[in-house]
C-alpha positions in Angstrom: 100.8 58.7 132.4 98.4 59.7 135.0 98.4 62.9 137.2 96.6 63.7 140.4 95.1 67.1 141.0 94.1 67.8 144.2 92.4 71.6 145.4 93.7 72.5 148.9 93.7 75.6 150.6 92.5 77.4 147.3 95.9 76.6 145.5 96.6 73.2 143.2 98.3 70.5 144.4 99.8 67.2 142.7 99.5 64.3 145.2 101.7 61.1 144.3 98.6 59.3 144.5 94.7 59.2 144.3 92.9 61.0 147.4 89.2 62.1 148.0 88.2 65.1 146.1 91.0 64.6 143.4 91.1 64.9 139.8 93.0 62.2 138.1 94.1 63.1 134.6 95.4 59.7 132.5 97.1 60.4 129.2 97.9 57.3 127.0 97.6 55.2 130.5 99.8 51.8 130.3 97.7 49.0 131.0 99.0 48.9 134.5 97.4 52.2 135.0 93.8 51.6 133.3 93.6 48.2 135.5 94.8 49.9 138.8 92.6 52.9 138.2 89.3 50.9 137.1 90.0 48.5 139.8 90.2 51.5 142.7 87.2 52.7 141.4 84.8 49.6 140.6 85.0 51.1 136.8 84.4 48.7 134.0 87.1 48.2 131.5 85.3 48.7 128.7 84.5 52.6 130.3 87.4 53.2 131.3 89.1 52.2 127.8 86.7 53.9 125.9 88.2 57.2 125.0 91.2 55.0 123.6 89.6 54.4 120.6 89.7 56.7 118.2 86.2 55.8 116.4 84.4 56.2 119.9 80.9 58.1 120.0 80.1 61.0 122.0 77.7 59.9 124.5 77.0 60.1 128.5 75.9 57.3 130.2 75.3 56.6 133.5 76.4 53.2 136.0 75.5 52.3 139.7 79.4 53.5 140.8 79.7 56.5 138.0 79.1 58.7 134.9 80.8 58.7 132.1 80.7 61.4 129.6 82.9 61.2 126.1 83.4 64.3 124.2 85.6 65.0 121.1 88.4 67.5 121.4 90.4 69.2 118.9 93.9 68.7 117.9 97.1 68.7 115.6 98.9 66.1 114.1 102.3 66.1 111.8 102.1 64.1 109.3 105.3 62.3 107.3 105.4 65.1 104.8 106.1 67.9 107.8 102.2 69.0 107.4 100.2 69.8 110.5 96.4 68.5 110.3 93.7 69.4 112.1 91.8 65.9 113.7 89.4 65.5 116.8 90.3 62.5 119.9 87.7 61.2 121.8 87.9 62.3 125.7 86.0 60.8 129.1 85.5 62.6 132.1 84.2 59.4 134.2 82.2 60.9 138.1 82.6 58.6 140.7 81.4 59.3 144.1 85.1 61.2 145.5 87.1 62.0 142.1 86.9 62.8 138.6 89.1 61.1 135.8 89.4 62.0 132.7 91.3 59.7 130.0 92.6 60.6 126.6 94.7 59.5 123.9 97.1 62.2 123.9 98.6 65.2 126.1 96.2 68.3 125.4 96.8 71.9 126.1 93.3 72.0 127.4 93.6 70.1 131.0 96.5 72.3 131.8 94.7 75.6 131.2 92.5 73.8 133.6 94.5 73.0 135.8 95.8 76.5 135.9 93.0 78.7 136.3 92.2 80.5 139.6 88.4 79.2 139.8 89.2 75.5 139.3 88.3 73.8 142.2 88.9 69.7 142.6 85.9 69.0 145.1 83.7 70.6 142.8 83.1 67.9 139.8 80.4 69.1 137.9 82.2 72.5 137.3 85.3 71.1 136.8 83.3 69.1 134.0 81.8 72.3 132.5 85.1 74.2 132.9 86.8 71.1 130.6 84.0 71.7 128.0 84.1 75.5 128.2 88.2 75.2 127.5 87.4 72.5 124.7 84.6 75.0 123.1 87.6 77.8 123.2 89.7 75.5 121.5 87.7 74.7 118.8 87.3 78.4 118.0 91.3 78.7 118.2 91.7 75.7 115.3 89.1 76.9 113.4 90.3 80.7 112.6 93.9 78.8 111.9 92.1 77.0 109.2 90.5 79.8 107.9 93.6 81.8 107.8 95.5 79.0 106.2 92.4 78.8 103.7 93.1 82.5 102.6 96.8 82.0 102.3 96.4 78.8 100.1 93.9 80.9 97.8 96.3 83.9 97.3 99.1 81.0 96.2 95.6 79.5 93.7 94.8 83.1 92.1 98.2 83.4 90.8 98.8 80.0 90.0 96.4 76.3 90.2 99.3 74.0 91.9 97.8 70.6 92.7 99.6 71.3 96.0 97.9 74.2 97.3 94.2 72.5 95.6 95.2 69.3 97.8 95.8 71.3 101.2 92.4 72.9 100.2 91.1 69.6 100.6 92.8 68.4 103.7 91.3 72.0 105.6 87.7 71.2 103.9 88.1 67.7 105.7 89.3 68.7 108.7 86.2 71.3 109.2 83.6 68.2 108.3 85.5 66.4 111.4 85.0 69.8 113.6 81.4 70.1 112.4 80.5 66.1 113.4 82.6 66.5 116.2 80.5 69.7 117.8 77.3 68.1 116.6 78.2 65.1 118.8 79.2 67.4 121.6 76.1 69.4 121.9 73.9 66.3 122.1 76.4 65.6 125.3 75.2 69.2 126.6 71.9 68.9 125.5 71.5 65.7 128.0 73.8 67.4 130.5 70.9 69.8 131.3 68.5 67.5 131.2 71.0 65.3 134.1 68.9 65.4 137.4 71.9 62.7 138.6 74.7 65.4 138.0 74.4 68.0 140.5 74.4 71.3 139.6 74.8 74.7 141.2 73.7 78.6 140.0 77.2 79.2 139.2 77.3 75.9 137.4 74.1 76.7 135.1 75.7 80.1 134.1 79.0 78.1 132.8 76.8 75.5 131.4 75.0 78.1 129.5 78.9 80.2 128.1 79.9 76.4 127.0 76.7 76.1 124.5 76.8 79.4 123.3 80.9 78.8 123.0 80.1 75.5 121.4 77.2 77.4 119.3 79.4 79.7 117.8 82.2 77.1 116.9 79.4 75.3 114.8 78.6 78.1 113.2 81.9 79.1 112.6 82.8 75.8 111.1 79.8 75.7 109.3 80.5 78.6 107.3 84.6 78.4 106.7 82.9 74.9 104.9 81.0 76.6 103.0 83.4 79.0 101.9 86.4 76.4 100.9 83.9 74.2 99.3 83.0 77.7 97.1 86.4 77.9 96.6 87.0 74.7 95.3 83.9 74.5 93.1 85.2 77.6 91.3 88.3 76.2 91.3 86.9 73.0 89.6 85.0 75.2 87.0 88.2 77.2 86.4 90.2 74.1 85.4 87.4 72.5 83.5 86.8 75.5 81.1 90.9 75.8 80.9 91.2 72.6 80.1 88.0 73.0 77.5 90.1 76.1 76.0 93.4 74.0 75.6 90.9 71.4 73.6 89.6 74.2 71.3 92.7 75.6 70.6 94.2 72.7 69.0 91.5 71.4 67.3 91.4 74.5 65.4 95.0 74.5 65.1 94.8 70.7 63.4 92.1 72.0 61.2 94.3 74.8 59.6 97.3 73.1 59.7 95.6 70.4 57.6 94.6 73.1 55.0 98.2 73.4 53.7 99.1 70.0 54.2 95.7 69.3 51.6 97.6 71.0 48.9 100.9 70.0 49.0 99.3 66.5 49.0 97.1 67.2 46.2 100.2 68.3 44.0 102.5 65.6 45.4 100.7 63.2 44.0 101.6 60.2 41.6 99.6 60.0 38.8 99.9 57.8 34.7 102.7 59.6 32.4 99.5 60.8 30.6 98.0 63.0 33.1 99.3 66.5 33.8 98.7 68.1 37.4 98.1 72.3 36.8 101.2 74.1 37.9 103.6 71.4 37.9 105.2 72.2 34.1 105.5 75.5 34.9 109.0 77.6 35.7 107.4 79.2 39.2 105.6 76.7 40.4 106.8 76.0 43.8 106.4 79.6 44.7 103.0 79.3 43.6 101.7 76.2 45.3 103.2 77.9 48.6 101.5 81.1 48.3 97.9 79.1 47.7 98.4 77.1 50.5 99.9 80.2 52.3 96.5 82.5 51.0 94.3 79.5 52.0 95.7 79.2 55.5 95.0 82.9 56.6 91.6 82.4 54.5 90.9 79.0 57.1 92.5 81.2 60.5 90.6 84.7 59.3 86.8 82.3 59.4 87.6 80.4 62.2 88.9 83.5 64.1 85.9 85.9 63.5 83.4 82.8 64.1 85.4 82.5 67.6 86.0 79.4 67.3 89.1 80.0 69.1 
């Protein structure tokens, strides 16, 4: 799908096709589109296809016709078992000499907050650029305090009960922060060499919005940085928790099998089979089962009363 935006008269338009000054947004473009588009523009296939991999590196880089710049954006995804995750896409805003394109795998809300603010002007490319990033930095901040919130619900559900459920979604958040974290590491090199650009033009109004986006993109790391920290706390102590549970459960019936074998040793002892000549204590007497119980009743509390006061259990 591709849009055109076009700046006229200080209000947004959306031409039916690409003019000078335009912003050409292309969103899971058909092959028709990529070849019609790279062909307009003298853009090489491999650029212009670029953001469609998933596995694409941040980077800028810079041709005879254009710039292109790859970033990673933040987004949801449902998965089969009605879950949403938290993942990062790979974006391109591509500069040529009359338009700006940006390409992406998906629809984001991003472009159309773009699209929609007041100050977003078409004819002015490198702030349109740095408005994209500023929106993607803002986004990053959104996704992250929804996985720290889900994070504190899953660990109310974990201090009344360990489900394997609520440990698993742990995981999934603590995976989706190490994708934000690479992601904004990636994304702050692109701004690093963005400043350094002398080929991408650059007004006063521009270097103050370049300058919100990395402390926007700053904060996000941080931010991600510690929420990671925190879930891999909780799962640590949550890991230690089940270990010395499961150490406890051990315990337990190992000292249960060695006073249940106390009792089981006498009545073996007494049950035994032995010549007509030999005579067992007890066993000719009137009250003998009675007896044998209470020893082996005696010696049980005798083996739980040690073991109990030694805390063994």
């Amino acid at each position: 799908m591709i849009k055109y935006y076009l700046t006229k008269n200080g209000k947004m338009e959306m031409p039916e096709s690409p003019v000078k000054d335009c912003w050409i947004s292309m969103i899971h473009p058909t092959e028709k589109e990529l070849k019609y588009i790279s062909e307009l523009y003298n853009i090489e296939d491999d650029d212009i296809r670029a953001a469609l991999d998933e596995d694409e590196a941040t980077r800028i880089t810079k041709e005879d016709d254009y710039t292109i710049i790859i970033v990673d954006i933040p987004t949801t995804t449902e998965e089969a078992d009605g879950k949403t995750r938290f993942i990062t896409l790979p974006m391109s805003v591509i500069f040529t000499k009359d338009t700006l394109i940006t390409v992406c795998l998906e629809s984001t809300p991003i472009l159309n907050l773009v699209a929609k603010r007041k100050d977003c002007d078409t004819k002015y490319k490198t702030r349109l650029l740095l408005q994209i990033l500023f929106e993607n930095a803002k986004h990053y901040l959104k996704y992250l305090k929804q996985i720290n919130k889900q994070s504190e619900q899953l660990e109310l559900i974990l201090h009344s009960s360990i489900e394997n459920s609520a440990l698993l979604e742990m995981m999934q958040l603590g995976r989706a922060l190490l994708y934000f974290m690479t992601s904004l590491k990636g994304n702050s090199s692109v701004l690093e060499k963005l400043t350094k650009a002398s080929y991408i033009v650059k007004y006063e109004d521009d270097e103050d919005l370049l300058e919100d986006v990395m402390i926007e993109s700053k904060q996000a790391m941080e931010m991600a940085e510690t929420y990671s920290g925190v879930i891999n706390g909780t799962m640590d102590g949550y890991a230690s928790v089940i270990s010395n549970n499961m150490n406890m459960v051990q315990k337990f019936l190992a000292t249960a099998s060695v006073i249940i074998a106390v009792p089981s040793i006498i009545f073996d002892f007494f049950g035994m089979n032995l010549l007509e000549d030999a005579t067992i204590p007890l066993t000719t007497q009137k009250y003998a089962t009675i007896v044998i119980l209470a020893v082996a009743a005696v010696a049980t509390y005798v083996a739980h009363y040690y073991l109990k006061h030694k805390k063994n259990y």
